[in-house]
C-alpha positions in Angstrom: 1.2 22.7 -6.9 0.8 22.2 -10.9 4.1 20.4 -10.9 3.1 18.2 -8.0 -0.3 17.0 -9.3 1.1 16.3 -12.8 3.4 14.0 -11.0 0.4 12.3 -8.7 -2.1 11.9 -11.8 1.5 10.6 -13.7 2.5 7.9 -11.5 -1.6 7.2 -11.1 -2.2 6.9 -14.7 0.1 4.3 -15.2 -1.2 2.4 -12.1 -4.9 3.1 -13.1 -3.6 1.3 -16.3 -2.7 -1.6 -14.1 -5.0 -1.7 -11.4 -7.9 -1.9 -14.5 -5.7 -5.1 -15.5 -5.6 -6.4 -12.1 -9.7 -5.7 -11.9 -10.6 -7.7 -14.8 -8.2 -10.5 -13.9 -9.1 -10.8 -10.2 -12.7 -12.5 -11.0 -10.3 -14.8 -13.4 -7.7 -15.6 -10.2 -10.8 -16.3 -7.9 -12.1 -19.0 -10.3 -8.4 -20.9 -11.3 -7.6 -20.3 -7.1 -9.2 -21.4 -3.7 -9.5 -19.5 -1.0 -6.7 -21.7 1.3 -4.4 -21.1 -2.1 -4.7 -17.1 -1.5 -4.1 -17.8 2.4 -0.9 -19.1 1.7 0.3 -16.5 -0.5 -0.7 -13.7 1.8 1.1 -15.1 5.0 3.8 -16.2 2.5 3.8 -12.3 1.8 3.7 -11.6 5.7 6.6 -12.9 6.5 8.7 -11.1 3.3 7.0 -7.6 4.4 8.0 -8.0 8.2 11.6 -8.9 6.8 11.9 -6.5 3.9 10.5 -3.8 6.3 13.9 -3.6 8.0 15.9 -5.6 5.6 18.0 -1.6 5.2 17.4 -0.1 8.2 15.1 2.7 6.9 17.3 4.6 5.1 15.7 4.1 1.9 13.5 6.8 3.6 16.9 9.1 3.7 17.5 9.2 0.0 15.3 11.5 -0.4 17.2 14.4 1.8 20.6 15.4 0.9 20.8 18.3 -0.4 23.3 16.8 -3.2 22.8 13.9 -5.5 26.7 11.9 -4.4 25.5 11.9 -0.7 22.3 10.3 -1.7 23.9 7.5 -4.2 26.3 7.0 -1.1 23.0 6.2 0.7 21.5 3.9 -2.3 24.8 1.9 -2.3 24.3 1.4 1.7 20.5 0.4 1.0 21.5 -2.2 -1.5 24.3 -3.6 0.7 22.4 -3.8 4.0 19.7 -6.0 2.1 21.9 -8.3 0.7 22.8 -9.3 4.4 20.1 -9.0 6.1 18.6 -11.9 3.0 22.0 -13.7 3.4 20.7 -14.0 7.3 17.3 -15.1 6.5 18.2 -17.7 3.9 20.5 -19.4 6.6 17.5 -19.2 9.7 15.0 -20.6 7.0 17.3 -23.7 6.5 17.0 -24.5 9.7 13.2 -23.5 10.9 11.0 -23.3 7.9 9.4 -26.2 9.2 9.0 -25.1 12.2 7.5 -21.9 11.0 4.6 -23.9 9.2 3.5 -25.2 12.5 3.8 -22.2 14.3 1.4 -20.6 11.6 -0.4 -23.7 11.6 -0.5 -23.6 7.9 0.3 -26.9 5.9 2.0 -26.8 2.8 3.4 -23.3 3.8 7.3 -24.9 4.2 6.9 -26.1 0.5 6.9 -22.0 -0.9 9.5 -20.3 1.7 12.3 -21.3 0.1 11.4 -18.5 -2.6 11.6 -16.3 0.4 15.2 -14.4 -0.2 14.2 -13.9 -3.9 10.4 -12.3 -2.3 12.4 -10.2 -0.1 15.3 -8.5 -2.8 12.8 -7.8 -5.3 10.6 -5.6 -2.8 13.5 -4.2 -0.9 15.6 -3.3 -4.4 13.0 -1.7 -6.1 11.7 0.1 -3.1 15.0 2.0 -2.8 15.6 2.8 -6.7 12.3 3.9 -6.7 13.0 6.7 -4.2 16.2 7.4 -6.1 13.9 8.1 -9.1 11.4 9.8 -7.0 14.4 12.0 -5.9 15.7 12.7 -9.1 12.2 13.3 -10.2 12.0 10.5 -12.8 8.3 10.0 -12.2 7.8 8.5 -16.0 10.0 6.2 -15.5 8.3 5.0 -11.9 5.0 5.1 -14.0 6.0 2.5 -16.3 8.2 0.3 -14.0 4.3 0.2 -12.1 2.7 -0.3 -15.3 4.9 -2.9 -16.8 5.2 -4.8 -13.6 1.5 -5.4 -13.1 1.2 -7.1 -16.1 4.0 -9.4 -15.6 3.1 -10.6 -12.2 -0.5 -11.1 -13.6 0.4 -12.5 -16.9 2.8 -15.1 -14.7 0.1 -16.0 -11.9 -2.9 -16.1 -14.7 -0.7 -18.8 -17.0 0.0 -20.5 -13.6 -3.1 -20.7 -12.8 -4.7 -22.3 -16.2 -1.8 -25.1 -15.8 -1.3 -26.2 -12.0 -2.9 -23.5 -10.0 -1.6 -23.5 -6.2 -0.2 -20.7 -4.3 3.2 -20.7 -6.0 1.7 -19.1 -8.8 0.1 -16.2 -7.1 3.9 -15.9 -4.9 5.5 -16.2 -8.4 3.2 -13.3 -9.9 3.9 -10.7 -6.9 8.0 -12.0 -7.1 7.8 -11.1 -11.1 5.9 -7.7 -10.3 8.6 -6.4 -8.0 11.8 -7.7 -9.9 10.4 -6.0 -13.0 10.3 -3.1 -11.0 13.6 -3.7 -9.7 15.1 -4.2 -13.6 13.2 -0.9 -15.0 14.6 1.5 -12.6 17.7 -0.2 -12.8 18.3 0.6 -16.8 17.7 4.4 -16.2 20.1 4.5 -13.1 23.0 3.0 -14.1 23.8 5.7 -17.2 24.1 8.2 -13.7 27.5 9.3 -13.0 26.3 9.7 -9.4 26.8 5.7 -9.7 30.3 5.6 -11.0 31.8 8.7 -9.2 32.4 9.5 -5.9 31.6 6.8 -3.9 33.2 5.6 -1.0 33.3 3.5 1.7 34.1 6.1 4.2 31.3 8.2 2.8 28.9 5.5 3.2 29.6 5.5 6.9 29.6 9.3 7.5 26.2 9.0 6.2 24.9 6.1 7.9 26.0 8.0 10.9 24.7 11.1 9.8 21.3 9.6 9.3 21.4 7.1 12.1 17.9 8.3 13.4 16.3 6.2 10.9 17.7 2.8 12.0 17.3 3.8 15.5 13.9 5.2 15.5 12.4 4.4 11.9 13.0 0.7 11.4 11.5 -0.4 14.8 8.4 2.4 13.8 8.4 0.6 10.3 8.6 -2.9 11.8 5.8 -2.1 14.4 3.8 -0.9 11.4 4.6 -3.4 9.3 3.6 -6.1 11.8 0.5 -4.6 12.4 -0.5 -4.9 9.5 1.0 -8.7 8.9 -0.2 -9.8 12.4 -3.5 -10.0 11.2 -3.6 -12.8 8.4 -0.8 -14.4 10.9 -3.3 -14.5 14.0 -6.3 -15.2 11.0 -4.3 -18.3 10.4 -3.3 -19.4 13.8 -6.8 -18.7 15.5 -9.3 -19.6 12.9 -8.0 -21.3 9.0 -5.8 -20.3 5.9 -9.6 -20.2 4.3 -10.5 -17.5 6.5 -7.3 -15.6 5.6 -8.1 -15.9 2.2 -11.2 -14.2 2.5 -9.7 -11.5 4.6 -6.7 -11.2 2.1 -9.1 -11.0 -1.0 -11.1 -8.3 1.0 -8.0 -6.3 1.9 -6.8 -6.1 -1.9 -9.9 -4.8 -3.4 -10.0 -2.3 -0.6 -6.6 -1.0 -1.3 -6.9 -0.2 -4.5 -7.6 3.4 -4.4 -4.6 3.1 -2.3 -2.8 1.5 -4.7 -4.3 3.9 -6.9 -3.4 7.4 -5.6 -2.5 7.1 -2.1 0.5 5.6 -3.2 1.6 8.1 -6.3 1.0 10.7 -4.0 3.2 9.3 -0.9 6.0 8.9 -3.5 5.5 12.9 -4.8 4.1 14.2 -1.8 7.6 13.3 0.1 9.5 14.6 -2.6 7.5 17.8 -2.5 7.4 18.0 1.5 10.8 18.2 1.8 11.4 20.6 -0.9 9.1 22.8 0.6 10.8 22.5 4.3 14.2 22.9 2.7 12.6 26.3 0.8 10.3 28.2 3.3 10.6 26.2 6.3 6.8 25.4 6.3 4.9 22.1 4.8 1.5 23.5 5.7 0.0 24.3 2.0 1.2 21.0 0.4 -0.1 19.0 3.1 -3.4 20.8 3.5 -3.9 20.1 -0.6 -3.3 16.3 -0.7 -5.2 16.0 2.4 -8.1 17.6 0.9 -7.4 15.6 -2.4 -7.3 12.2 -0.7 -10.7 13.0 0.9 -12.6 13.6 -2.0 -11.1 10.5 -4.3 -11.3 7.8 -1.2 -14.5 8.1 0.6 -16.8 7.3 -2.3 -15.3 4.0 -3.2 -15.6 2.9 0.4 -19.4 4.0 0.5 -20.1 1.8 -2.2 -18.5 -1.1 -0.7 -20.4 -0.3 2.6 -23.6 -0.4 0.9 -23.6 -3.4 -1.3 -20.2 -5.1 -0.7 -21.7 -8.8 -0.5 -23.2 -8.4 -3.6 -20.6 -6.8 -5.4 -17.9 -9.3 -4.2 -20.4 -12.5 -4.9 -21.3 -11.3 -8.7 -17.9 -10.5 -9.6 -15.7 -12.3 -8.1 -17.8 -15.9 -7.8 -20.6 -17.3 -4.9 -17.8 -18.3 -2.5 -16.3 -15.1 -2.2 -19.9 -13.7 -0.6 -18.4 -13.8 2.3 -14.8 -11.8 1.3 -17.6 -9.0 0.4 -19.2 -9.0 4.3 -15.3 -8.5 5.2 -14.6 -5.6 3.0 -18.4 -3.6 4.4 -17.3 -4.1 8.0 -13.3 -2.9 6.7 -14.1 -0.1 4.5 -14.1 2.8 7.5 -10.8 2.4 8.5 -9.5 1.9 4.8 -10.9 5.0 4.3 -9.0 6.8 7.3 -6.1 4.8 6.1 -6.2 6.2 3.1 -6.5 9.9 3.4 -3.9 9.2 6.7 -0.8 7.2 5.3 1.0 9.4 2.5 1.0 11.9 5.3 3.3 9.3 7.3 6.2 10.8 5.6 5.6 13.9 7.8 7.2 11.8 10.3 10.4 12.0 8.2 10.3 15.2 7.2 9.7 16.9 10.8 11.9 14.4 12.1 9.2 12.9 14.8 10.4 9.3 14.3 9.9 8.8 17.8 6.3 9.4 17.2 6.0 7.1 14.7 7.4 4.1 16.8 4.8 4.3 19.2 2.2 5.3 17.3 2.7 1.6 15.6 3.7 -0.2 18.6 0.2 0.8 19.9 -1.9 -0.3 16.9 0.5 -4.1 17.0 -0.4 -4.5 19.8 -4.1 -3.5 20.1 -4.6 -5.9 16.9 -3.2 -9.0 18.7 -5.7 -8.2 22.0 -8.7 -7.9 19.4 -7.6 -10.9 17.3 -7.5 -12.6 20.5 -10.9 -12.0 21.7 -12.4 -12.7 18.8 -10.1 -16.2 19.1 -11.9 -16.8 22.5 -15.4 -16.5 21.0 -14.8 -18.6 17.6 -15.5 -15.6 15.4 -13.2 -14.0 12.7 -16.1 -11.6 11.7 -15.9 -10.3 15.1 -12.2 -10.2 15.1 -13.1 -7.8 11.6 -15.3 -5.5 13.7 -12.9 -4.9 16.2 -10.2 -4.2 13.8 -11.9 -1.6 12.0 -13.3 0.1 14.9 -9.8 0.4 16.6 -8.3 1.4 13.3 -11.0 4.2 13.0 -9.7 5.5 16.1 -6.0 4.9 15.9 -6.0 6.3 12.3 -7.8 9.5 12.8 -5.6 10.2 16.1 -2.7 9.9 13.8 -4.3 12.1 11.0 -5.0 15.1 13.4 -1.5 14.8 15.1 0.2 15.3 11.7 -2.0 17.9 10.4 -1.8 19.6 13.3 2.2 19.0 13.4 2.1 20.6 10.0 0.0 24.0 11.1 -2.7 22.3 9.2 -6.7 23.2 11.0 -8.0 20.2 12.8 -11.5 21.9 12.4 -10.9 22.5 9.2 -10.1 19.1 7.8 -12.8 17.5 10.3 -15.2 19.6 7.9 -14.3 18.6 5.0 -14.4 15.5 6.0 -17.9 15.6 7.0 -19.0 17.7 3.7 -18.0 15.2 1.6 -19.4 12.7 3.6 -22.7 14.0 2.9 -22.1 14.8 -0.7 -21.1 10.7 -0.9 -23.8 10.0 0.7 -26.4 12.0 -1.8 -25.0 11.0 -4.8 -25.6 7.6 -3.5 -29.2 7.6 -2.2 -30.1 5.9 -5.5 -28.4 3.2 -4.8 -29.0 2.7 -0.7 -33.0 2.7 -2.3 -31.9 -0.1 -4.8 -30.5 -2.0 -2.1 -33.6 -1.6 0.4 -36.1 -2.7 -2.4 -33.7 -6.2 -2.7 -32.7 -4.7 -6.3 -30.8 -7.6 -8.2 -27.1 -7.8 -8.1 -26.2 -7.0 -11.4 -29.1 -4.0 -11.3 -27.3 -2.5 -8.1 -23.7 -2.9 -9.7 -24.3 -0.9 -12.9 -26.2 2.1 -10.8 -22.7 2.0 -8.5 -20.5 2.8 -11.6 -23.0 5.2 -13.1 -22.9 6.9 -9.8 -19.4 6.6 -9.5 -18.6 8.1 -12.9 -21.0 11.0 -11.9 -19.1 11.8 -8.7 -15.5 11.8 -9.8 -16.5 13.6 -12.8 -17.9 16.1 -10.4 -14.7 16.0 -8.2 -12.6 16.4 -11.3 -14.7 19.5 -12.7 -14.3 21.5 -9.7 -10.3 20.6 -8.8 -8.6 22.2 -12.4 -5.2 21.1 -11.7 -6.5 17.7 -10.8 -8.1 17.2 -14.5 -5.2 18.8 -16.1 -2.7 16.4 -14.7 -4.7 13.8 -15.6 -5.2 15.1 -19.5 -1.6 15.6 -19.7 -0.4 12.6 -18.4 -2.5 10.4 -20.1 -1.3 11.3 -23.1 2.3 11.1 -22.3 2.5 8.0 -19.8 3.6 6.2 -22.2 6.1 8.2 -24.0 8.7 9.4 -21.9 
C-alpha cells in the first residue's frame, strides 16, 4: 500500500497546491462576479458534463484493463475519435436550438455563451482519457502537474476577466483554460510513446470496442444517469426558482467539493489503477478497498463538521454579505457530501467487478428521485427546501451504495459503519470548542480562526497515527515538482 499512498498524497499535493490558489481567489471571484453570473456558468457547465459524460461511450473507463499497453492505445485512439463526433453532432443541434435551450432553462443571456460549448466539451473529454492513459502507465507526476498548472490558468484567465468586463464568459473561459491545459500537458508526455506510433489499427480498434462493449451498453447510460443527477439540479434550480438561486447553490457545491477535489479525486484515479492490479494478481480487492475506505473517512468528515456548525458565518466573512445565504446551502448539504465523499472513488468497483448493471440503476434512481424533490420544493416556492430534501435522499442513496460495494468487495458492513461512527465522535470532540463559540454568538472572525486551529490539530492527529499517509505526503511534497 506504500506505493499506492505515495501516488494519492502525489496527485493531492499538487491539487492542495491548487485548491489553496483557488481558496484565496474564490473571495476575489465573489466580489468581481454576481451571483446570476455564477448561475450561468454552472448550467453552462451542465450541459457540457451531461454531453461529455457520454461524448466516448465509457470506454475511457477501459483503458485502464488490458493487460498490454497496444490494446489500450487502441482504446485511447477510439476515445479520441468517438468525441470528435459526438462534438461534431452537438455543434450542428446547437445551431439550430441554442435559443430554444435558453427558454427552456429559462435563463437569459444563456444562448450568448453556448457557442463555446464544443470547445467546453473536448477539453474535459481529451484530457479525461489521457489522464487515464497516464494513470495506467503510472505517470502520476505528470497528472500532478497537468492539475497543478491548470488551476492556475483557469484562475489567472477568469481573475483577469473579471477585473476588465466580468460576466459569466470569464468564469466559462477559466474552467475551458483549466481543462485544455490539462489536455496539452498529458499530451507532451504521450506522444514520445511508441504505443502511439505502432500498432494501431483500425481493425484493432473494433475488436476492442467489441471486446469492451459492456461499457457503452451498461456504463454510459449509468454515467449519463449519474451525471444528470447531478446536473439536474442547478437545471431544475434555474427552471423552478432563478439563475440567483443557482448561483448560490453552485458556490455552495464548489466549496463543498473541495476535499473531493482534494483527495477523493487522487485517490479514484490510483485507487482504480491499484483495484485492478490487485483483481488481476490475487483475485481479491478487499484490503485496498478496506484502506481508502478507512482513509476517506478520517480526511472528509471533519471538514463537513465545520461547515455544519458555522457555515453561514464562514461563507459571509469570506466570501462577502451576499453569499450568507450560499453558507445556509452548504450546512444543510454537508451530510451527503460527506457520504459522497468517502462513497465515489469506490464507484470504480463497479468497473472492476464488472457490475455495470448496478451502477445504471443505482443512478437512474437518484435522477429521478432529485427531479420529484426539486419538484415539491417547486410547488411550495422554496429552494431551501428543495436543499433539505436533496441531502436527506442523498444520505440515504449514498450510504446504500457505500455498503453494496464494500460488501461486493468482502469488505465488513459492521466494520466500516464503526468507524464511521468513531470518528464521528472524535470530529465531534475536537470540535466542542467551537460548537461553544458558536452558542455564546462568538464573532465571525473569532469562530473562523478556532475552526483552523482545530482543523490543524485533527489532521495532524490523523496524519501521526496513519505512517504511510505522512510519508507520502513528506515525499511528495518535495518532489511534486520535479519529476
Amino acid at each position: 500500500m506504500s506505493k499506492f499512498v505515495s501516488n494519492v498524497i502525489k496527485l493531492g499535493s499538487a491539487t492542495l497546491l491548487g485548491q489553496i490558489l483557488g481558496i484565496m481567489v474564490t473571495p476575489i471571484l465573489t466580489r468581481l462576479y454576481l451571483p446570476e453570473d455564477f448561475g450561468i456558468f454552472q448550467l453552462f457547465f451542465s450541459i457540457v458534463g451531461l454531453i461529455a459524460i457520454i461524448s466516448c461511450l465509457s470506454y475511457d473507463s477501459a483503458i485502464q484493463l488490458p493487460k498490454n499497453d497496444e490494446d489500450a492505445a487502441n482504446i485511447v485512439i477510439l476515445c479520441i475519435i468517438l468525441i470528435f463526433i459526438t462534438t461534431f453532432l452537438t455543434t450542428i443541434f446547437l445551431f439550430f436550438f441554442s435559443s430554444n435551450i435558453e427558454q427552456i432553462m429559462n435563463t437569459p443571456g444563456l444562448s450568448t455563451y453556448l457557442i463555446f460549448l464544443p470547445l467546453a466539451i473536448i477539453s474535459i473529454s481529451v484530457s479525461i482519457v489521457l489522464v487515464s492513459w497516464l494513470a495506467r502507465k503510472d505517470e502520476f507526476g505528470t497528472i500532478a502537474k497537468a492539475n497543478l498548472y491548470s488551476s492556475i490558468s483557469g484562475k489567472a484567465v477568469s481573475l483577469g476577466y473579471g477585473f476588465i468586463s466580468p460576466s459569466p464568459f470569464g468564469l466559462i473561459l477559466g474552467t475551458i483554460i483549466n481543462d485544455a491545459t490539462i489536455a496539452i500537458i498529458s499530451l507532451r508526455k504521450i506522444k514520445f510513446g511508441s504505443h502511439f506510433s505502432e500498432k494501431l489499427s483500425f481493425e484493432k480498434i473494433k475488436e476492442l470496442a467489441i471486446r469492451y462493449k459492456k461499457f457503452p451498453q451498461y456504463n454510459t447510460g449509468a454515467n449519463l444517469a449519474g451525471s444528470a443527477a447531478v446536473q439536474i439540479i442547478p437545471i431544475l434550480l434555474a427552471f423552478l426558482f432563478s439563475t440567483v438561486v443557482v448561483g448560490y447553490y453552485a458556490i455552495a457545491y464548489t466549496i463543498m467539493i473541495l476535499p473531493s477535489k482534494l483527495v477523493g479525486n487522487s485517490i479514484s484515479s490510483v485507487f482504480y489503477r491499484k483495484a485492478c492490479e490487485e483483481k488481476n494478481l490475487t483475485g481479491s480487492i478487499h484490503n485496498v478497498v478496506k484502506a481508502v475506505h478507512t482513509r476517506l473517512i478520517s480526511i472528509g468528515i471533519f471538514s463537513c463538521l465545520i461547515i455544519m456548525i458555522i457555515g453561514p458565518e464562514l461563507f459571509k466573512f469570506a466570501l462577502g454579505p451576499q453569499w450568507e445565504t450560499a453558507g445556509v446551502y452548504a450546512q444543510i448539504m454537508a451530510p451527503w457530501i460527506f457520504v459522497t465523499f468517502i462513497s465515489t472513488p469506490l464507484r470504480s468497483i463497479f468497473n472492476v467487478l464488472e457490475m455495470q448493471g448496478a451502477n445504471f440503476w443505482f443512478n437512474f434512481s437518484q435522477f429521478i428521485t432529485r427531479i420529484v424533490v426539486l419538484l415539491i420544493s417547486g410547488i411550495f416556492g422554496n429552494p431551501t427546501l428543495g436543499l433539505i430534501l436533496l441531502s436527506g435522499t442523498g444520505v440515504i442513496f449514498w450510504s446504500w451504495m457505500n455498503m453494496f460495494l464494500l460488501k461486493s468487495a468482502g469488505v465488513s458492513i459492521h466494520d466500516a459503519v464503526l468507524e464511521i461512527f468513531q470518528y464521528l465522535l472524535f470530529g465531534l470532540l475536537i470540535c466542542l470548542p467551537l460548537i461553544i463559540a458558536k452558542y455564546f454568538s462568538a464573532p465571525s472572525l473569532f469562530l473562523i480562526v478556532i475552526a483552523l486551529a482545530l482543523s490543524i490539530l485533527y489532521y495532524a492527529i490523523i496524519f501521526s497515527r496513519d505512517p504511510q499517509l505522512k510519508n507520502g505526503m513528506m515525499n511528495s511534497l518535495k518532489n511534486i515538482l520535479g519529476k
